[in-house]
C-alpha positions, 0 to 999 in steps of 0.5 A: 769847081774847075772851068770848062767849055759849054756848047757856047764855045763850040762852032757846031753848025755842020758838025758831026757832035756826040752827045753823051745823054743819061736816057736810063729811064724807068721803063715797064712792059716797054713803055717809059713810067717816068720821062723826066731824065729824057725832060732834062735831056732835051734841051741840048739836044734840041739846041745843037739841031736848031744849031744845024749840028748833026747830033749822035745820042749816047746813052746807057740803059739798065746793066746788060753786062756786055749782052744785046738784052732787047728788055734793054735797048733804047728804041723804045726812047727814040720816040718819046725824045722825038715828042721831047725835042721836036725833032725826029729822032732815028735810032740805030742798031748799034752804037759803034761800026758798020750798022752804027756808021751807015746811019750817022752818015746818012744824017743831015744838018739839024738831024738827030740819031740815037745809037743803041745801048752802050752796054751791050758792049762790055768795053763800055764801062771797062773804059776800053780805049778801042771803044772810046775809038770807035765812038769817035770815029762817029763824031767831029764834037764831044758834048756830056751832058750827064752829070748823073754817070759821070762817076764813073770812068766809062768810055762815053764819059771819059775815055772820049773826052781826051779824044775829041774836043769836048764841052759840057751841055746844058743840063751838066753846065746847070749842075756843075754851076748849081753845085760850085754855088752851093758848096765851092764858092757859097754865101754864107752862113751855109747850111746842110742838112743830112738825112737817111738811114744809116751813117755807114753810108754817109761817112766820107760826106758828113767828114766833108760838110763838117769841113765846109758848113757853117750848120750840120743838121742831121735827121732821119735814122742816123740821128739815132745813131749820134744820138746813141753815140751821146749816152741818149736812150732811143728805145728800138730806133734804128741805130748802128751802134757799132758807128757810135765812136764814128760819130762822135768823130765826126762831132768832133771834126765838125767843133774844130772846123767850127761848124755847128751840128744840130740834133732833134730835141724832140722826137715822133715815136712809135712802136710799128712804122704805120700810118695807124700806128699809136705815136706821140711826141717826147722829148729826146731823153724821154723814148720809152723803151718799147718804141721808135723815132720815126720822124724829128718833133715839130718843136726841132722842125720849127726850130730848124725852120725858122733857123733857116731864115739866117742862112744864104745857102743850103745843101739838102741830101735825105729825109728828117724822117721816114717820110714814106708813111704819114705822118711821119713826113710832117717835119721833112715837109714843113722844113722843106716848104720853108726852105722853098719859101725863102728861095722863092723871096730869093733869100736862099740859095737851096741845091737838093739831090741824092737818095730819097731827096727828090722824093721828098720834096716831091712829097712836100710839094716843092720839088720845083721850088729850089733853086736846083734839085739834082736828079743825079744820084750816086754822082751828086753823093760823089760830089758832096764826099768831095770827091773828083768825078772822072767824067768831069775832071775829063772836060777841065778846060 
């Protein structure tokens, strides 16, 4: 992982310091459905005002395209990280010239702004070095604090980067040093497990684990894919038979890197995706022909388990099953309650995220029990491809 400044390392007090939050939160009919994004948030936000800094929120929200959407704009949040902080927060009209500037000026020690919607202007994601301009002109101080757009080189997380000195926050520091433990400098043995639908969607981050893990598991729909790809009949299982040759690529790439790749031996089946549906449990050459797999057996779930506890590390990204509908959740549930047991012994480092992950260990009870779940989706997929996130790499020290 590359090393970088926090906001340890920056005198704020008095200090003009633009902070770029991921606030992009569920919203209906103009009220927010799900505050955990602007949760995690506050923390840095809270810190540079207690700091006497005079802080200036960025954020995205929704895809206006370059439009002013007032379905979209921020105000609505300006309350709600008031109750998160508490601070009052002020909100201004715009995010860059004359309406944005009279606000920031106006601003004292420990006070905090929110600016409007950065993608009313569509320079923002164009990484337009006007716009990055012109944000800076509001700031002395550059802080990203999300991780989650930091994918994509976009004028609020790159472009401003090169422009002021700039620091990671609080929430990014915790995901950049979660993930540097879970994958650049692990304890091993390490393990991933890898579930989800489709293979075609993971390809660059099963080639990247095979490379770096000591044990692969592999559940959920693209199971059925490597398991077609070995001659086994899956019946009417969701399977992309045309990745078959892919996938034994990867089985391949994963035997030269030594890295052992699990595969259920046994398997839920049933012919609807139901909570009423008939199910049973065969083993993994037994699917009948009408049927589907829609979860790992529980002999493969307690051998995963209990696999578990000769493990210093693990990265989690996707459901063993389709854990949406019960009970075809139990094995997703069962590991990941094992998995939280042994982090909480303190016997295993767990870094989750992406996808329907976060859902799943909420499903299972033990979302706050790993040690970090990232909330980061696209960016936390881009990492595990090993991929550079330009939002980043921008903020090497």
């Amino acid at each position: 992982m590359p090393t970088f400044k926090t906001i340890d390392d920056l005198d704020v007090q008095g200090k003009y310091v633009l902070v770029r939050s991921d606030l992009n939160v569920p919203m209906k009919d103009g009220q927010i459905t799900d505050s955990t994004r602007i949760q995690r948030s506050a923390q840095t936000l809270t810190e540079l005002a207690q700091k006497g800094a005079k802080v200036v929120v960025m954020s995205h929200f929704g895809r206006p395209k370059g439009e002013r959407v007032p379905a979209m704009s921020l105000r609505p949040v300006a309350s709600a990280l008031s109750t998160a902080t508490g601070f009052p927060v002020a909100f201004a009209e715009d995010c860059i010239g004359v309406t944005a500037k009279t606000v920031v000026n106006g601003m004292g020690q420990g006070d905090i702004v929110l600016l409007e919607n950065l993608r009313y202007h569509s320079q923002e994601e164009k990484n337009d070095p006007d716009f990055a301009r012109a944000l800076a002109e509001l700031g002395e101080l550059y802080v990203n604090d999300a991780f989650s757009t930091s994918h994509r080189a976009h004028a609020s997380t790159e472009g401003l980067a090169h422009l002021l000195p700039a620091a990671a926050g609080r929430l990014m520091q915790a995901e950049l040093e979660a993930l540097g433990r879970a994958l650049e400098r692990p304890e091993h043995p390490v393990g991933a497990i890898v579930g989800g639908a489709k293979i075609s969607t993971k390809l660059d981050l099963l080639g990247n684990l095979a490379q770096r893990v000591d044990l692969l598991v592999i559940g959920g729909g693209m199971a059925n894919t490597f398991l077609h790809a070995q001659g086994i009949q899956i019946g009417k299982s969701l399977c992309e038979k045309e990745m078959a040759e892919t996938a034994r690529a990867i089985l391949d790439k994963a035997e030269k890197s030594k890295c052992t790749v699990v595969l259920p031996t046994d398997v839920v089946v049933a012919n609807s995706l139901s909570e009423t549906a008939e199910r049973q449990v065969v083993p993994v050459h037994s699917v009948p022909e009408d049927q589907m797999i829609l979860d790992i057996g529980p002999d493969s779930a307690r051998a995963l388990s209990d696999r578990l506890a000769s493990f210093r590390t693990l990265v989690w990204n996707g459901p063993l099953g389709a854990f949406e509908i019960k009970p075809f959740d139990a094995a997703t549930n069962l590991v990941a309650q094992a998995a939280a047991d042994l982090t909480r012994k303190g016997n295993l480092l767990t870094v989750a995220g992406g996808g329907d992950t976060v859902g799943a260990l909420a499903n299972a009870g033990v979302q706050d029990q790993f040690s970090y779940v990232s909330t980061a989706g696209g960016a936390f997929l881009e990492w595990l491809e090993g991929r550079d996130l330009p939002g980043v790499k921008a903020l090497e020290a």
